[in-house]
ZALUMSE-422879 format. One record per residue (C-alpha): x, y, z; residue in one letter. Coordinates in steps of 0.001 Angstrom, whole numbers, padded with zeros to 6 digits, always signed. Layout:
N
XYZA;...
//
This chain:
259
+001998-098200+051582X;-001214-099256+052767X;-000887-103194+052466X;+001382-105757+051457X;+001727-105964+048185X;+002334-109925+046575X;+004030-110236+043319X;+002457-113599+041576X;+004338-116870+041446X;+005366-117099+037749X;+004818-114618+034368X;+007428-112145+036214X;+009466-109938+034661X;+013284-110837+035528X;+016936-109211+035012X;+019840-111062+035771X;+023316-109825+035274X;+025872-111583+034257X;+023776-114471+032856X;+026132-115348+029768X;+027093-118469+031037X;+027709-120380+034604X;+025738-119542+037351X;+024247-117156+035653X;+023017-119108+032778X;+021166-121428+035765X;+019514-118804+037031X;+018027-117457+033619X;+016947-121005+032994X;+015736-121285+036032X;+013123-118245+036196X;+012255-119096+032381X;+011285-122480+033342X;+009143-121262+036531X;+006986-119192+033563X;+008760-115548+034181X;+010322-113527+031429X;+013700-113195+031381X;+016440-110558+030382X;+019632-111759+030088X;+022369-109498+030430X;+025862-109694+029468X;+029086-107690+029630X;+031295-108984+026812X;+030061-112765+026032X;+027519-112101+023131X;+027632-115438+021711X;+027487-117370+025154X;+024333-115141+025765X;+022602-116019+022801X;+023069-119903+023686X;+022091-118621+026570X;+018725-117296+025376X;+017784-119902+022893X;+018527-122426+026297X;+015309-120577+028181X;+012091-122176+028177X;+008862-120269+027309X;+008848-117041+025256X;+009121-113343+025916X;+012906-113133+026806X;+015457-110865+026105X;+019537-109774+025615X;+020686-106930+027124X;+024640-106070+027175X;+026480-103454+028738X;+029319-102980+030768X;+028084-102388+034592X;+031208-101110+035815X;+030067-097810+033600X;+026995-096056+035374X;+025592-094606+032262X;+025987-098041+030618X;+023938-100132+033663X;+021437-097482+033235X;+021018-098595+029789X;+020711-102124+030686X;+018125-101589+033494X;+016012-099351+030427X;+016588-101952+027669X;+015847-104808+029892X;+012108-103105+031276X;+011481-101638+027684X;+011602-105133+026265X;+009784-106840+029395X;+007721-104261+029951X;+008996-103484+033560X;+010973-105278+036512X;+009849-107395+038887X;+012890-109002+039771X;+016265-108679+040244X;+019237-110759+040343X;+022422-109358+040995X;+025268-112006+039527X;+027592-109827+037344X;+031050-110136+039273X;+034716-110908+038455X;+037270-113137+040376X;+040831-112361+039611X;+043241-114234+041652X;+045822-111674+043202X;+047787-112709+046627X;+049360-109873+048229X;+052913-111476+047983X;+052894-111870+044897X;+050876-109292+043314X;+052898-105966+042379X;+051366-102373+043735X;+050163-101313+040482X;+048814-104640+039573X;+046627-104720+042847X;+045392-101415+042761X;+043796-102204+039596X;+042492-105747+040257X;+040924-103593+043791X;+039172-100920+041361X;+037515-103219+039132X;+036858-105427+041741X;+035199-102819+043539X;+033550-101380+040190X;+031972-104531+039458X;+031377-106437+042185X;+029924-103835+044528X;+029248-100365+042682X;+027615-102199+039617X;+025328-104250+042158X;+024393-101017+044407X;+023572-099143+041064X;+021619-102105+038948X;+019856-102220+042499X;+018646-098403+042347X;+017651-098529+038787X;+015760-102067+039376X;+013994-100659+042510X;+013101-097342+041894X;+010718-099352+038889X;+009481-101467+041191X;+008619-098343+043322X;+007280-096263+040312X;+005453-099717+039182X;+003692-100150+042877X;+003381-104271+042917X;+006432-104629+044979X;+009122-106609+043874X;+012759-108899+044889X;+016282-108533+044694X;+018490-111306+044738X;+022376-110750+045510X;+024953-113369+044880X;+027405-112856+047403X;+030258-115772+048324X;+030753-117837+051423X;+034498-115923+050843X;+033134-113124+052506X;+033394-115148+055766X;+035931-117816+055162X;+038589-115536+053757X;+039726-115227+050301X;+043798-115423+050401X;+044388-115817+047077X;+041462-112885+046471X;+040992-110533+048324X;+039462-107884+047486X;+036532-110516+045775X;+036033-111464+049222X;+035301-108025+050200X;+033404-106979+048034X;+030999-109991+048685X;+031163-109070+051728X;+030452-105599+051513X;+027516-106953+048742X;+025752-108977+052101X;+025728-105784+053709X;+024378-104109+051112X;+021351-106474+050758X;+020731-106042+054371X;+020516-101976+054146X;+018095-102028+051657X;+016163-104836+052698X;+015133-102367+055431X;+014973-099108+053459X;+013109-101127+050389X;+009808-103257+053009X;+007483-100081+053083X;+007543-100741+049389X;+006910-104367+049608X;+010020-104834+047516X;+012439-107953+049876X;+016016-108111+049356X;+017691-111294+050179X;+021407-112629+049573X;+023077-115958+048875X;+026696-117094+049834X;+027337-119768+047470X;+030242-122202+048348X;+032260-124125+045544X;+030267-124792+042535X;+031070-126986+038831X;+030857-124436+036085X;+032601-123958+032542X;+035383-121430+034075X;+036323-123763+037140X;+036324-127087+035315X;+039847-127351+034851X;+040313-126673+038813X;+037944-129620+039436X;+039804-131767+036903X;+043252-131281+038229X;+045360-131947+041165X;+043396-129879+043463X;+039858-131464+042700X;+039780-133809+044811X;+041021-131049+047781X;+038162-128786+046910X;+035596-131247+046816X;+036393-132591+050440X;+035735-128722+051449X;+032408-130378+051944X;+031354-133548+054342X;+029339-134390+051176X;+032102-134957+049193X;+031531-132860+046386X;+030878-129102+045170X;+027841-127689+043697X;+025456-127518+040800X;+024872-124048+039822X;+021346-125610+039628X;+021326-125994+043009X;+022211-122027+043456X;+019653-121084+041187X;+016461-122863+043075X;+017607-121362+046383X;+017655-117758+044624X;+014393-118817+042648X;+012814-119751+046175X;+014174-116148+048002X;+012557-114065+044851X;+009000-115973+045520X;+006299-114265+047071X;+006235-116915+049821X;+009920-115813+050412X;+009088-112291+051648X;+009587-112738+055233X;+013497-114235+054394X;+014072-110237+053348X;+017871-109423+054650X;+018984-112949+054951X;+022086-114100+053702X;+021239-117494+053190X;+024796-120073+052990X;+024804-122302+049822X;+027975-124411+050853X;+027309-128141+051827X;+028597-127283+055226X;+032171-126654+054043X;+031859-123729+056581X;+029675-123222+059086X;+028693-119795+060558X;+028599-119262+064374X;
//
């Protein structure tokens, strides 16, 4: 490559996995109201993705569902999704699953399992939705961002969940291999490490006996919007947010600080 190459503010073309509901549903709305076009992708929550969709601001938007886990099915997505936008500019990679499974009480079987999906989802999915996202941006030649959602887990410690703090883990590391192998291309990779944050699944959580626990995690006394998440990862896939390529940038209200 000869120069940089900029991608424009807004009228991007945007996947985001896992954007059914939660976090994900933030983050669609979140492009969508910065002007971009947005495909959002689901694995099983058709409904909640068509609220979803009729939630986004602007026009030009999409579904796309597949399971990611399957190779030949994320290749589908990453086709469907740039047929109906008519490329990608932007990725964000937010499909993931959190089982709870504590090695003393989880039996063998039972943990080698929650460890392959784990492992299917979190990591291969994201590694393979990254290829098929970047080689387009390569083929397209304007450069382009990937976004990972990674966990502040992958530091703390996960107890109860292991192996979804690993594979957040291994997901920062992964952002940081191909932020390198992706710049000649003018294509940044960043990551986010989101701490405790309100949505639909963890509402009970918050409600309960141990709300009050998690929300002093932080000095500010509370846990997140997924709003919050999504103008950080909005920010990273800017073109003023090229030099933060291979940063894994903590989301946590200083519920745990990094040395």
């Amino acid at each position: 490559m000869e120069e940089p190459l900029n991608l424009p503010a807004s009228g991007r073309r945007v996947l985001v996995s896992g954007a059914s509901r939660g976090l994900g549903r933030a983050l669609a709305q979140a492009f969508a109201a910065n002007g971009d076009k947005v495909a959002v992708h689901y694995g099983s929550r058709a409904e909640d993705a068509r609220a979803t969709l009729a939630s986004l601001a602007g026009g030009g938007h999409t579904l796309v569902g597949g399971d990611l886990a399957d190779p030949v099915a994320a290749a589908a997505v990453a086709d469907a999704a740039a047929d109906a936008l008519g490329g990608i500019d932007v990725l964000v990679n937010n499909a993931a699953v959190n089982v709870r499974h504590p090695l003393p009480e989880t039996p063998y079987d039972e943990w080698v399992a929650v460890w392959q999906r784990h492992v299917s989802v979190n990591l291969l999915a994201t590694a393979n939705l990254s290829h098929l996202a970047a080689r387009r941006m390569i083929d397209q030649g304007t450069g382009g961002r990937i976004v990972n959602i990674g966990s502040r887990g992958a530091f703390r410690g996960e107890p109860d969940h292991p192996a979804y703090g690993a594979t957040k883990a291994a997901v920062h590391a992964l952002g940081q291999s191909l932020a390198v192998s992706l710049a000649p291309y003018g294509i940044a990779v960043a990551s986010v490490a989101p701490g405790f944050f309100g949505t639909e699944r963890v509402a009970p959580r918050l409600e309960g006996p141990e709300g009050a626990a998690i929300r002093a995690q932080s000095p500010f006394g509370r846990v997140a919007d997924p709003s919050e998440i999504a103008a950080a990862v909005l920010w990273l896939a800017s073109p003023a947010a090229e030099w933060s390529s291979g940063a894994i940038l903590d989301l946590n209200g200083a519920s745990h600080l990094r040395s």
